[in-house]
N, CA and C atoms of all chains as a GROMACS GRO file, in nm:
protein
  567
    1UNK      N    1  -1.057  -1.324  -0.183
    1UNK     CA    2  -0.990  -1.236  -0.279
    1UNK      C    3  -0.876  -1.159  -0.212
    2UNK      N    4  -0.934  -1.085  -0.116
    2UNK     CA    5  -0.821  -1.034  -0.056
    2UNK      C    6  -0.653  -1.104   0.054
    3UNK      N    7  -0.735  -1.262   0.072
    3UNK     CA    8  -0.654  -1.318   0.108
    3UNK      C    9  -0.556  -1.400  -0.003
    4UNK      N   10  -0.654  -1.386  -0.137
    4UNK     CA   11  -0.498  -1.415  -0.214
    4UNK      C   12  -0.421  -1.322  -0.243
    5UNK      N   13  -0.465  -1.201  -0.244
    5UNK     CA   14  -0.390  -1.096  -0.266
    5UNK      C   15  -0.269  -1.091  -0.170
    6UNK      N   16  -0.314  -1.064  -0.044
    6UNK     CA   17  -0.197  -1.135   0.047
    6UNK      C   18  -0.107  -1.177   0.031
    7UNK      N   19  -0.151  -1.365  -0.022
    7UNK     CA   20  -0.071  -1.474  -0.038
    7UNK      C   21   0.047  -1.396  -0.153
    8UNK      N   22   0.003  -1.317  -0.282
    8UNK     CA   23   0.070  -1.316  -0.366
    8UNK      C   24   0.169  -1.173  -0.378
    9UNK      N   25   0.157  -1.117  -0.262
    9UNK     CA   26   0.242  -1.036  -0.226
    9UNK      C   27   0.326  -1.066  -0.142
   10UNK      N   28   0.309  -1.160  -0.017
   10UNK     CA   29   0.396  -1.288   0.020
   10UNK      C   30   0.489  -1.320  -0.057
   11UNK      N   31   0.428  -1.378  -0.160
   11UNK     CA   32   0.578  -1.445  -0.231
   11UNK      C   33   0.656  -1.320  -0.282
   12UNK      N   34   0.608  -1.176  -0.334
   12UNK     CA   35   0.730  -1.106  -0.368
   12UNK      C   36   0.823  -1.053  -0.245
   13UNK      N   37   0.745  -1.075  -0.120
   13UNK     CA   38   0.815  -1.031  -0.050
   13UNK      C   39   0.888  -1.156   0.026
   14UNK      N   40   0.912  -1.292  -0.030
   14UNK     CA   41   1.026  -1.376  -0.008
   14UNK      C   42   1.138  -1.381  -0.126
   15UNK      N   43   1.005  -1.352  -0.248
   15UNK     CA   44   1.159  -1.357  -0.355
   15UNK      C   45   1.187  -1.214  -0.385
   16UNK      N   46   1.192  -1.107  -0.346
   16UNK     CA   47   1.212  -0.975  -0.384
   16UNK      C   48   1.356  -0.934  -0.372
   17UNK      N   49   1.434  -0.925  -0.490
   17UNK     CA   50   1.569  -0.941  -0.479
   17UNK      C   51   1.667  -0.852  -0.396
   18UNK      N   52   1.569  -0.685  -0.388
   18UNK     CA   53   1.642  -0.618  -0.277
   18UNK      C   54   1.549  -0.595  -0.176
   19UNK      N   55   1.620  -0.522  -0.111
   19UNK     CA   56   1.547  -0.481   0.049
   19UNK      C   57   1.441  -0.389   0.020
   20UNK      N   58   1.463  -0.245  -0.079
   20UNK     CA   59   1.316  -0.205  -0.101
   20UNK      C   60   1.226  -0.254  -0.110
   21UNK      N   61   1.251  -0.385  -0.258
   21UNK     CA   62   1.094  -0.477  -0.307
   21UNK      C   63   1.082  -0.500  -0.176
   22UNK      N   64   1.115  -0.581  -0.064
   22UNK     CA   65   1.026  -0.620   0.035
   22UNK      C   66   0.968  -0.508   0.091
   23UNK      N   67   1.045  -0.402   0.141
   23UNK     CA   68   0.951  -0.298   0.247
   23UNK      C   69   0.820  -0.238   0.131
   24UNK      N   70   0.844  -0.249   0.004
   24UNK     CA   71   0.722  -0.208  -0.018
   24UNK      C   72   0.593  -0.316  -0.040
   25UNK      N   73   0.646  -0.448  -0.070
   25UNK     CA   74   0.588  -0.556  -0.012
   25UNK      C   75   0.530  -0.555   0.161
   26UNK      N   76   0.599  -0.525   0.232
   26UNK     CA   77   0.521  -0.509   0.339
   26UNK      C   78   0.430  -0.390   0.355
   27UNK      N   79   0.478  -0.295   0.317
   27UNK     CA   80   0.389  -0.170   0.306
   27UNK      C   81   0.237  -0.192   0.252
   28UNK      N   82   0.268  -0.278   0.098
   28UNK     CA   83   0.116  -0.348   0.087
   28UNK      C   84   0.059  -0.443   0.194
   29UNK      N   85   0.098  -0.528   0.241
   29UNK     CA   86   0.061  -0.641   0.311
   29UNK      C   87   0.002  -0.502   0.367
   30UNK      N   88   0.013  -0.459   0.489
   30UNK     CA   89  -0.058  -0.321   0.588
   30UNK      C   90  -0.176  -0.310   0.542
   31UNK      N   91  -0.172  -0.209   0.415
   31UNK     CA   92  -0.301  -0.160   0.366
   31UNK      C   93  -0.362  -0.321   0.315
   32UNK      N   94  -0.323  -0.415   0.257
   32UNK     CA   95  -0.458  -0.513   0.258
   32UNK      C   96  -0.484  -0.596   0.408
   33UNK      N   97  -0.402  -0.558   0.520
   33UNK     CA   98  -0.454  -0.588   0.641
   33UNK      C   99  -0.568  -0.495   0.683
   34UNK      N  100  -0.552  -0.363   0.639
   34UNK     CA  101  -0.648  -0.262   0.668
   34UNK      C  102  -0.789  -0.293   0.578
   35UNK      N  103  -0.789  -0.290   0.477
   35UNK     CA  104  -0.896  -0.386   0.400
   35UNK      C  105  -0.948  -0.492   0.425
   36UNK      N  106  -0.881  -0.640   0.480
   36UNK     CA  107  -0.932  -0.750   0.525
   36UNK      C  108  -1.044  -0.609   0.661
   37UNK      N  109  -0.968  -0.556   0.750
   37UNK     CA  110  -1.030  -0.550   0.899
   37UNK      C  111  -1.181  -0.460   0.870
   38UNK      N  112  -1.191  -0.353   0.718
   38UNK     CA  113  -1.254  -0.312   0.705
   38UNK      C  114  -1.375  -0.411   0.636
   39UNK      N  115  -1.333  -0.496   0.539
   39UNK     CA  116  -1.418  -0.574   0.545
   39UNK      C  117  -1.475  -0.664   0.656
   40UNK      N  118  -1.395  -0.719   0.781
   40UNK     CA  119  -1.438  -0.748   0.886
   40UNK      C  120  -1.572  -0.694   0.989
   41UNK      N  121  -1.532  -0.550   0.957
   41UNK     CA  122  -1.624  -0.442   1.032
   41UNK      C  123  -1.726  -0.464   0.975
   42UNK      N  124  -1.722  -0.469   0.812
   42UNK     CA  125  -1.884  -0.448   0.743
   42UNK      C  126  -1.955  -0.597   0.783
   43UNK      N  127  -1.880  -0.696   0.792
   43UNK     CA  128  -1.986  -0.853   0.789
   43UNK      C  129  -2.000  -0.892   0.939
   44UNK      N  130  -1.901  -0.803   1.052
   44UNK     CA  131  -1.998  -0.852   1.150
   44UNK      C  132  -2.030  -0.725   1.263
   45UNK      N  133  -2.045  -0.608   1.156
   45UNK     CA  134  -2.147  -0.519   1.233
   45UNK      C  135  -2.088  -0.416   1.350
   46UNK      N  136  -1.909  -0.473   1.372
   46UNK     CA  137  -1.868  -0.375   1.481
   46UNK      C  138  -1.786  -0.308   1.427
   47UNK      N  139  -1.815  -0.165   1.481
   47UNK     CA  140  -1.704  -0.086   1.432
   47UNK      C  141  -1.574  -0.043   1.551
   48UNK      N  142  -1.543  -0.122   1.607
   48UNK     CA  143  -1.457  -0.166   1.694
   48UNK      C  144  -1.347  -0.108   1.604
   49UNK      N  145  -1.363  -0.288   1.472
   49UNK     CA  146  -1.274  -0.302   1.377
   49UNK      C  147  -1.216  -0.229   1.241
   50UNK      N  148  -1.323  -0.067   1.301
   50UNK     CA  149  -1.231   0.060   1.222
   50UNK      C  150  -1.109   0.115   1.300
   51UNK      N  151  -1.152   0.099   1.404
   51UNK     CA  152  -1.064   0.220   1.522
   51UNK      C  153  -0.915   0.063   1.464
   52UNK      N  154  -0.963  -0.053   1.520
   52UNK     CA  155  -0.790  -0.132   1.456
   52UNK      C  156  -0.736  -0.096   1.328
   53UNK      N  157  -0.809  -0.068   1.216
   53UNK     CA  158  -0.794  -0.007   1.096
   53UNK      C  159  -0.714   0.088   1.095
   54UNK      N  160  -0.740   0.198   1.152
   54UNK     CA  161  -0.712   0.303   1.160
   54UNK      C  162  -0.562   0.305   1.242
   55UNK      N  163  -0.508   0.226   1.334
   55UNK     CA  164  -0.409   0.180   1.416
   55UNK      C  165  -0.340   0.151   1.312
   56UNK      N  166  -0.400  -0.007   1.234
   56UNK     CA  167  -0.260  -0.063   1.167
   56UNK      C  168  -0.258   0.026   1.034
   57UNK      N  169  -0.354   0.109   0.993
   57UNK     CA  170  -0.276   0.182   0.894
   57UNK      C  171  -0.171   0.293   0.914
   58UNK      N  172  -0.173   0.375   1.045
   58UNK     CA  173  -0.085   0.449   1.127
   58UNK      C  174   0.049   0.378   1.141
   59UNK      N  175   0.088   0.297   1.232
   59UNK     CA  176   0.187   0.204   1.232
   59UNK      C  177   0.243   0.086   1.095
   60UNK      N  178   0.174   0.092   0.975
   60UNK     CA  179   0.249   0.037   0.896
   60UNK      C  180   0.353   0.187   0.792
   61UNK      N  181   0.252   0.284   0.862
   61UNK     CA  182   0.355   0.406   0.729
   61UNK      C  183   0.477   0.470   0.901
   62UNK      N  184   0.443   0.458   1.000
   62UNK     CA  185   0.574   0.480   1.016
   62UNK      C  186   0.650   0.343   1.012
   63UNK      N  187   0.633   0.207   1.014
   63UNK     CA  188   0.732   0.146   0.981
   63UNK      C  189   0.800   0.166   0.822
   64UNK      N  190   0.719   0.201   0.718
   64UNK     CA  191   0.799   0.235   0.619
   64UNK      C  192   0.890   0.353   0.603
   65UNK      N  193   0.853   0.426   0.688
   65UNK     CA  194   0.934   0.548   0.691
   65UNK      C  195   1.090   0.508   0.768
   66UNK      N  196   1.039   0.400   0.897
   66UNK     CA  197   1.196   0.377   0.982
   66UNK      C  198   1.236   0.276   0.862
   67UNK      N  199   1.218   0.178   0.805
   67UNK     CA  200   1.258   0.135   0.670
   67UNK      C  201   1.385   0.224   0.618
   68UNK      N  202   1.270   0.271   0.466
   68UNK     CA  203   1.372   0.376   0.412
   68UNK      C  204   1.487   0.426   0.426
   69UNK      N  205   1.431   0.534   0.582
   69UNK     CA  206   1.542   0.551   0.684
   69UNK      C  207   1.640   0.432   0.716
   70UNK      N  208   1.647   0.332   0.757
   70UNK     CA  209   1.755   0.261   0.769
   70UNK      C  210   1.830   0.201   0.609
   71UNK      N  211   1.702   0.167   0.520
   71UNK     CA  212   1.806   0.163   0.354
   71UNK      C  213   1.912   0.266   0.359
   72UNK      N  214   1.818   0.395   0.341
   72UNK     CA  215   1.950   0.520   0.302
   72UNK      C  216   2.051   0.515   0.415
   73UNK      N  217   2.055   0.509   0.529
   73UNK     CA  218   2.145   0.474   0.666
   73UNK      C  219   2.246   0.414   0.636
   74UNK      N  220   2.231   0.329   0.581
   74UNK     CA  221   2.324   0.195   0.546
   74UNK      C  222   2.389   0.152   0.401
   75UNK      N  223   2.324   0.252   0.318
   75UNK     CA  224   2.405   0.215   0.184
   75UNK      C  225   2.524   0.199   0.189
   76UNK      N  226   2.600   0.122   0.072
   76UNK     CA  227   2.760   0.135   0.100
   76UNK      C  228   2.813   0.267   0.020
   77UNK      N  229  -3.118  -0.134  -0.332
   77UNK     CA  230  -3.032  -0.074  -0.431
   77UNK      C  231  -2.915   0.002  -0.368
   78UNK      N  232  -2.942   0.019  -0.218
   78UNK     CA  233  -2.794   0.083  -0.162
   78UNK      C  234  -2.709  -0.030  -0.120
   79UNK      N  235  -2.790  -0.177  -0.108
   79UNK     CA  236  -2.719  -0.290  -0.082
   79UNK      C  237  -2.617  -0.357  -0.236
   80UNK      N  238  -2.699  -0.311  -0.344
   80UNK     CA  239  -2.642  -0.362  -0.434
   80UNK      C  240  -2.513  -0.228  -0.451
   81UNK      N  241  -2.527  -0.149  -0.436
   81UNK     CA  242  -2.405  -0.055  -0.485
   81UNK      C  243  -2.290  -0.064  -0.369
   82UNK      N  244  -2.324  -0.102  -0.266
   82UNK     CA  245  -2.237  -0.151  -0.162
   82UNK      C  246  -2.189  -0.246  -0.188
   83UNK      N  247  -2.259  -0.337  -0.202
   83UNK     CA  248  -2.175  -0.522  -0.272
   83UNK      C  249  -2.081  -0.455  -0.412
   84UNK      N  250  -2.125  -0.391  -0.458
   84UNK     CA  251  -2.081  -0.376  -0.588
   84UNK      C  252  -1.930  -0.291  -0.548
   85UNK      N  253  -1.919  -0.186  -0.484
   85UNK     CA  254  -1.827  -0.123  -0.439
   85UNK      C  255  -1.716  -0.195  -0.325
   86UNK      N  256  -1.737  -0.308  -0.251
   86UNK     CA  257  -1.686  -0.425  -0.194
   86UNK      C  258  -1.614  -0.502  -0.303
   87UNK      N  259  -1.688  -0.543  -0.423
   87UNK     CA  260  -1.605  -0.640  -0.477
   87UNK      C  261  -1.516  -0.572  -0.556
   88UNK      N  262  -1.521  -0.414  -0.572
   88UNK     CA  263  -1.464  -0.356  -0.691
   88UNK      C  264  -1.324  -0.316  -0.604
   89UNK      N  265  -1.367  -0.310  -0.465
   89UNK     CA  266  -1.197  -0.277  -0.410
   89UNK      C  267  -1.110  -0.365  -0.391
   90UNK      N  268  -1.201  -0.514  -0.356
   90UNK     CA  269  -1.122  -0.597  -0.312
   90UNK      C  270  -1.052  -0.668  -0.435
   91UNK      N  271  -1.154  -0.642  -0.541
   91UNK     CA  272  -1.060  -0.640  -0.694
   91UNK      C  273  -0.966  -0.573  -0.709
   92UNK      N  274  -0.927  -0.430  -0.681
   92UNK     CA  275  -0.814  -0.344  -0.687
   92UNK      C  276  -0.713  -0.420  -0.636
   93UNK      N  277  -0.767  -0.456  -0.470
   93UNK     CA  278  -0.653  -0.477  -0.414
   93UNK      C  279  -0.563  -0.611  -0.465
   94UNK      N  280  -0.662  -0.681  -0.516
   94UNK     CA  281  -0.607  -0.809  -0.580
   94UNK      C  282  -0.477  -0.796  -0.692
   95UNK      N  283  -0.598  -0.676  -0.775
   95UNK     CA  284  -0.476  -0.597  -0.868
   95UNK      C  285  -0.372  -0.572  -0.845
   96UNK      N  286  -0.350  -0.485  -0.750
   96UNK     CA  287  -0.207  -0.413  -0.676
   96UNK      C  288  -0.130  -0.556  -0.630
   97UNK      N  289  -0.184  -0.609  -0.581
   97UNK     CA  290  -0.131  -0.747  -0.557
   97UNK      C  291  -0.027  -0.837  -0.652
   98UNK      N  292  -0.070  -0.818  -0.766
   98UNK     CA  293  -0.070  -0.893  -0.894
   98UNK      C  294   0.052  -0.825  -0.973
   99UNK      N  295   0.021  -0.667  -0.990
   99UNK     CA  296   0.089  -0.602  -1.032
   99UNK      C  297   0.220  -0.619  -0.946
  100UNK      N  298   0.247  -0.598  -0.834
  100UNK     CA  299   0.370  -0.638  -0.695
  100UNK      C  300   0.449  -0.754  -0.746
  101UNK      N  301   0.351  -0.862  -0.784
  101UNK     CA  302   0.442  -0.951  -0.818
  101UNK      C  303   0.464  -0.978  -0.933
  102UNK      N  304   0.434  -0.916  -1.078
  102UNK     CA  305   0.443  -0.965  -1.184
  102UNK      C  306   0.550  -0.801  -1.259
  103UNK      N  307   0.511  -0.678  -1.208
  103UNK     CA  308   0.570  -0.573  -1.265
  103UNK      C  309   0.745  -0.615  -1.262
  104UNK      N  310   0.825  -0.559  -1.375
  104UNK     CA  311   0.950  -0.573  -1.358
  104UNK      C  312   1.053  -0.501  -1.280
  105UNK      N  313   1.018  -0.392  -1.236
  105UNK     CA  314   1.126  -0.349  -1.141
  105UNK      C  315   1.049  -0.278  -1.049
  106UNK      N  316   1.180  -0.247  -0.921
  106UNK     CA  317   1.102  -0.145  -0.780
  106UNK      C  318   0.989  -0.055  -0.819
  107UNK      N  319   1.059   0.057  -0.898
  107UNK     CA  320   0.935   0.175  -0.937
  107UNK      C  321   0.806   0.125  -1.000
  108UNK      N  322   0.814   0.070  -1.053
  108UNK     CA  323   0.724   0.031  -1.120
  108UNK      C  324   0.569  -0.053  -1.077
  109UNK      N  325   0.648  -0.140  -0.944
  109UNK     CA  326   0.600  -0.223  -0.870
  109UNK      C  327   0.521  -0.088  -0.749
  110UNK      N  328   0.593  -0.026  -0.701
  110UNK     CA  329   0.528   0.106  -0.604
  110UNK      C  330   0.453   0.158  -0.727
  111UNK      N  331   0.444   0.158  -0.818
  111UNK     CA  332   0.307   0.230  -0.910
  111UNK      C  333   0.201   0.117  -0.926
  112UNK      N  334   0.160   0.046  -0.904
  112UNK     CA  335   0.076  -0.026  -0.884
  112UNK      C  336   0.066  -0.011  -0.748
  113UNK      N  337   0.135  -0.076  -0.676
  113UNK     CA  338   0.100  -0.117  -0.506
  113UNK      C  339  -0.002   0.060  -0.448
  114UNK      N  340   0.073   0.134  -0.490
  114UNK     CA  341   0.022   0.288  -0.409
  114UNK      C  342  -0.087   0.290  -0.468
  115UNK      N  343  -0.091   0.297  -0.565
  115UNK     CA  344  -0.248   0.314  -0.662
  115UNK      C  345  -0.360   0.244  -0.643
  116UNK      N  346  -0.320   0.124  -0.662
  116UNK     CA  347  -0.420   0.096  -0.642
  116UNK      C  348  -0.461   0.018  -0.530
  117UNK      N  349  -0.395   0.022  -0.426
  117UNK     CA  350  -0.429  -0.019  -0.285
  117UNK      C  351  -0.537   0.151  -0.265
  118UNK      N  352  -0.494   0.225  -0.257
  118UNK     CA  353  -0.560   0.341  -0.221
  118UNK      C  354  -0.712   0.342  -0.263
  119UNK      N  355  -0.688   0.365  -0.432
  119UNK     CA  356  -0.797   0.333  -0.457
  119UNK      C  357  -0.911   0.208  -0.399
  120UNK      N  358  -0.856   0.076  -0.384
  120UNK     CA  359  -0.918  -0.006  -0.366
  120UNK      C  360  -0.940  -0.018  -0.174
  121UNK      N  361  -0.893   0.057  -0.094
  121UNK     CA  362  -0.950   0.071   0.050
  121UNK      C  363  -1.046   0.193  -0.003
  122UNK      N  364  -0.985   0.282  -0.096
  122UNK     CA  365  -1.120   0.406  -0.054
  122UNK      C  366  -1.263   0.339  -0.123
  123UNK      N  367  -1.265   0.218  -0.230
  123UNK     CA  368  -1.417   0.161  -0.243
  123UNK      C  369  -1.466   0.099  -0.154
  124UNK      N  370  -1.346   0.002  -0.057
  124UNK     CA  371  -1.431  -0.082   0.042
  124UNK      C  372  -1.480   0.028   0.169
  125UNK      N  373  -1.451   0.137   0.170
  125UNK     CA  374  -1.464   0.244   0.294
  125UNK      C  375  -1.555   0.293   0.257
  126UNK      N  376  -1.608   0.355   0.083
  126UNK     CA  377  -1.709   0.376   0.083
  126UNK      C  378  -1.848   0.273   0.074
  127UNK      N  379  -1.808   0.160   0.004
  127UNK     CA  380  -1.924   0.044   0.045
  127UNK      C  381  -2.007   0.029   0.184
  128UNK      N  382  -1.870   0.012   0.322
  128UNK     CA  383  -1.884  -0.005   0.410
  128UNK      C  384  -1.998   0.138   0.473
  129UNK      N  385  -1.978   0.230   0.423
  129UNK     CA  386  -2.061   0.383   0.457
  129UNK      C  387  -2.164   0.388   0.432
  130UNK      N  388  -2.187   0.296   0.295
  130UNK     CA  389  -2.308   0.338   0.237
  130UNK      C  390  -2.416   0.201   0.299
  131UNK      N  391  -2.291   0.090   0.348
  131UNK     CA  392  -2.384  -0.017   0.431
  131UNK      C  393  -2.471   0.042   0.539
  132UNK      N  394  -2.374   0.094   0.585
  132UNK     CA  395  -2.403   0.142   0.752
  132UNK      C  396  -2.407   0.267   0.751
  133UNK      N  397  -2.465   0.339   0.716
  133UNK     CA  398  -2.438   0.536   0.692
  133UNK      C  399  -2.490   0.543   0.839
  134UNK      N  400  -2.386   0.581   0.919
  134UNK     CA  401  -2.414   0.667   1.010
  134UNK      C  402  -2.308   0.726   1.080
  135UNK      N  403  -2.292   0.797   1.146
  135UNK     CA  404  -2.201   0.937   1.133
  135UNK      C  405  -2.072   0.827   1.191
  136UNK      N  406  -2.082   0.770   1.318
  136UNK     CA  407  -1.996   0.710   1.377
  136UNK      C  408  -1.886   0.597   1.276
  137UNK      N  409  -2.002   0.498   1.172
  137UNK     CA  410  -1.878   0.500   1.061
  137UNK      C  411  -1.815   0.576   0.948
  138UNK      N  412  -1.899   0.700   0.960
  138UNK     CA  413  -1.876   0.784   0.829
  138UNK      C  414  -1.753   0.862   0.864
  139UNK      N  415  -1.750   0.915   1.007
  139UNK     CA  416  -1.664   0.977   1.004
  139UNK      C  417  -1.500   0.869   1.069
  140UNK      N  418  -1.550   0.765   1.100
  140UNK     CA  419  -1.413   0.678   1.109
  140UNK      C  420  -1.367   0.622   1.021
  141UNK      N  421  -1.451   0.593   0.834
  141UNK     CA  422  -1.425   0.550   0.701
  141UNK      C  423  -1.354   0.680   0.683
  142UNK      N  424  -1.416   0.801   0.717
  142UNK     CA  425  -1.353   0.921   0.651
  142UNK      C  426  -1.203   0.950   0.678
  143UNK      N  427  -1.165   0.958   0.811
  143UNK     CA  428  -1.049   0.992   0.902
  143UNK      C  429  -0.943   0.871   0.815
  144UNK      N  430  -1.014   0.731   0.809
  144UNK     CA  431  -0.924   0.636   0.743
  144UNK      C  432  -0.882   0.662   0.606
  145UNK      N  433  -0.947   0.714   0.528
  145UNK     CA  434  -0.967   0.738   0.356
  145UNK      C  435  -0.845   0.870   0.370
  146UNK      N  436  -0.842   0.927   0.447
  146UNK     CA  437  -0.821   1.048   0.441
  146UNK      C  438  -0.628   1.039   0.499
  147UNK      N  439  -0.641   0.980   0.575
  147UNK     CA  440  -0.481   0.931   0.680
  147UNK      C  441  -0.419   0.838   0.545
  148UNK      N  442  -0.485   0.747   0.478
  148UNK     CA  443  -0.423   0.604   0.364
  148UNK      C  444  -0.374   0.737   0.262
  149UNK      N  445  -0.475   0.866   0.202
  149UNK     CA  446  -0.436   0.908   0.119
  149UNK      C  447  -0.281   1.035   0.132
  150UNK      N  448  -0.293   1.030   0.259
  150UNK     CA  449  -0.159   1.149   0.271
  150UNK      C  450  -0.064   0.993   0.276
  151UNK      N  451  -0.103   0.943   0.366
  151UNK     CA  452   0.047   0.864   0.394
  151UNK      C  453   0.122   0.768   0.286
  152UNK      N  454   0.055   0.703   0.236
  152UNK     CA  455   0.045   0.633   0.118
  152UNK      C  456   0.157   0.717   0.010
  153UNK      N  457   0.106   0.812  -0.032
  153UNK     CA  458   0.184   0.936  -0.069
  153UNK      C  459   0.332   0.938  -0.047
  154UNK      N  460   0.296   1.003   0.075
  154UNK     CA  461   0.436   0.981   0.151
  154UNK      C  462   0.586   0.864   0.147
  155UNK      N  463   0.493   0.802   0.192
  155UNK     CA  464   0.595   0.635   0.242
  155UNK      C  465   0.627   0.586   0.074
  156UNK      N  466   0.547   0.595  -0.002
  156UNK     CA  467   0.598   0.573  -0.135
  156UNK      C  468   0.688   0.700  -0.211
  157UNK      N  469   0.699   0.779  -0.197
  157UNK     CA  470   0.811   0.904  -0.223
  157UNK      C  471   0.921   0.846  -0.112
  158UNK      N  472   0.923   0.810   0.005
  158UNK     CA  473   1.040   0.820   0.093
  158UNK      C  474   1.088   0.677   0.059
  159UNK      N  475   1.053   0.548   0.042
  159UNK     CA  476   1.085   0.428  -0.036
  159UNK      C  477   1.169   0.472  -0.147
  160UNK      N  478   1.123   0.586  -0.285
  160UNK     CA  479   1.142   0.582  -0.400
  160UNK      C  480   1.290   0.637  -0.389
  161UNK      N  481   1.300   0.744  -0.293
  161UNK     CA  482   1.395   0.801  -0.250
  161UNK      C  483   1.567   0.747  -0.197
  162UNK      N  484   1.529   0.660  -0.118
  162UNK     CA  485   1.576   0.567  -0.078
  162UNK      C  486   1.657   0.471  -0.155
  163UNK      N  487   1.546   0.427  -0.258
  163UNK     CA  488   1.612   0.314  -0.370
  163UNK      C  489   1.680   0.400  -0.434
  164UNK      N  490   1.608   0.559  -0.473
  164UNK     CA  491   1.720   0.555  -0.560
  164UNK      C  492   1.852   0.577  -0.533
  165UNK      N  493   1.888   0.644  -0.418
  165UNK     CA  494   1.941   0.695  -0.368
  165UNK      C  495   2.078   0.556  -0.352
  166UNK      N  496   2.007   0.414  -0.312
  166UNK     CA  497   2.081   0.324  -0.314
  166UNK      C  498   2.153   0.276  -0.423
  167UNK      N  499   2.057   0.313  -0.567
  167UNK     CA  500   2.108   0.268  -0.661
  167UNK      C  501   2.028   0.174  -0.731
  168UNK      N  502   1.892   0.133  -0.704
  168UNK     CA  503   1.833   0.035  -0.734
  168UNK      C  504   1.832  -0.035  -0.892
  169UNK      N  505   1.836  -0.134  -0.928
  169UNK     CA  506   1.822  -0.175  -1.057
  169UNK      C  507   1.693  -0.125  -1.116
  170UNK      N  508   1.697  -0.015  -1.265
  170UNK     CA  509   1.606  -0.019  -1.316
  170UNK      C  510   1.603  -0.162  -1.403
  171UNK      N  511   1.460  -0.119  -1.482
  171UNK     CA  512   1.436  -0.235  -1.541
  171UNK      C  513   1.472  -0.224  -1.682
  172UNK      N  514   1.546  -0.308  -1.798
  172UNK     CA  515   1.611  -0.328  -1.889
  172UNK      C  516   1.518  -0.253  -1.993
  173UNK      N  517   1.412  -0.242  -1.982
  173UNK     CA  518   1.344  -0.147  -2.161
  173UNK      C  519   1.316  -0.003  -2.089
  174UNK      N  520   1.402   0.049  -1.967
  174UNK     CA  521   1.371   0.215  -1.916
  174UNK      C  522   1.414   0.288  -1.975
  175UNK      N  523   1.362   0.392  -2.004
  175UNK     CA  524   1.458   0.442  -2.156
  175UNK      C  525   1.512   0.584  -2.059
  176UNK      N  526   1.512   0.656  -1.965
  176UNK     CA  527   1.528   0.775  -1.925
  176UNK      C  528   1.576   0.719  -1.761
  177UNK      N  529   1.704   0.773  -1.725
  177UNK     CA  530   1.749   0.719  -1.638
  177UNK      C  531   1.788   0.886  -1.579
  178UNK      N  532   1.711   0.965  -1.526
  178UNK     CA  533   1.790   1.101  -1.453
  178UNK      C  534   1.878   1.086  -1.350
  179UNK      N  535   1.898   0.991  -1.262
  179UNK     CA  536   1.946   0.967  -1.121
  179UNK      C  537   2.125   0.999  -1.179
  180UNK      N  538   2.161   1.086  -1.094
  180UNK     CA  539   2.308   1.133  -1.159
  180UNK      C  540   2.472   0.981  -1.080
  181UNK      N  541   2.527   1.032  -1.160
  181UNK     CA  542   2.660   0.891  -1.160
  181UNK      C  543   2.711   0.902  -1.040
  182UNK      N  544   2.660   0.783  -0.985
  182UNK     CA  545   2.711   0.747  -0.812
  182UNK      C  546   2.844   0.764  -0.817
  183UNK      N  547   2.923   0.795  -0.686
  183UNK     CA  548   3.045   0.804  -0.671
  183UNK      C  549   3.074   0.722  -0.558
  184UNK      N  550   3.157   0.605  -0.526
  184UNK     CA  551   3.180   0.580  -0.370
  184UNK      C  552   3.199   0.703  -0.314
  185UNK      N  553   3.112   0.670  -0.172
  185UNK     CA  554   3.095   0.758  -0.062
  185UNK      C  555   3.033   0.918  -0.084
  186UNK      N  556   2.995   0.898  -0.210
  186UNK     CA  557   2.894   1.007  -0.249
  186UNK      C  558   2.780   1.027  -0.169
  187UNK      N  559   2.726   1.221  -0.108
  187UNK     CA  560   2.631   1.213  -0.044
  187UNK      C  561   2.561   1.299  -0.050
  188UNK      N  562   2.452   1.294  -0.117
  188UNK     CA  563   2.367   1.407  -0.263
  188UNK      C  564   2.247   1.452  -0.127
  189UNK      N  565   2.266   1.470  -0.018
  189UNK     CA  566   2.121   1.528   0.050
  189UNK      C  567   2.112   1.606   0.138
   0.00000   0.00000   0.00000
């Protein structure tokens, strides 16, 4: 389930006609990477795979933030 | 019965997230698309975080589901206001049936911040 979810945020973020749709396309991809890892943690028992959770949800909101920041940077 | 409300709270996020998913690619424009994606991604990590708690209740995942539930809900927030900002700021295409357009009349080299 969550890996089609993935898949189907994938495609908006190949056909997403501007540069926002994708960064917020990637912004999702993050949090359902954080979901796949949390479901990871629950089926095989380590919680290793919160502390990575907790990483890639940190590092996907400042990449949306340097994002943004470079949209507004660069408008014409 | 804490196994079944756990399974039950597992499939109900990973349903959200499917949702938000769905909504990303089928909604018609930017804003619209960040009102799904924020929503209900949030929602749908804070069921699999609580499933996962109520699998395993013990402090060491409770309080690392918590710290996570808690970091997704400020930032999430955030990064979707500074996105929204951004687009509009760029100019983004609303979508053709928006009936209320506040964003004021761009000017070349206009710089509203």
């Amino acid at each position: 389930m969550l890996g089609g979810a993935a898949c189907l945020t994938f495609i908006r973020l190949l056909k997403g006609p501007t540069l926002p749709d994708r960064v917020v396309a990637i912004d999702l991809i993050g949090v359902l990477m954080v979901c796949i890892l949390v479901v990871t943690a629950a089926a095989t028992d380590q919680q290793a795979f919160l502390d990575v959770a907790m990483v890639v949800a940190l590092i996907s909101f400042v990449g949306t933030v340097a994002y943004s920041r470079f949209i507004e940077r660069t408008r014409s | 019965m804490m196994e079944w409300l756990s399974g039950g709270l597992f499939v109900g996020g990973a349903t959200l997230a499917l949702l938000a998913s769905i909504g990303v690619l089928r909604m018609p424009d930017l804003f619209t698309r960040m009102q799904a994606s924020t929503k209900a991604s949030t929602l749908g990590l804070g069921c699999l975080l609580a499933g996962l708690t109520l699998q395993d209740p013990e402090f060491a995942v409770l309080i690392r589901a918590a710290s996570i539930a808690a970091f997704t809900l400020l930032t999430t927030a955030v990064g979707a206001h500074v996105i929204a900002r951004a687009a509009a700021l760029t100019g983004a295409p609303l979508w053709k049936g928006s009936i209320v357009d506040e964003r004021p009349e761009r000017d070349p080299g206009d710089h509203y911040h």
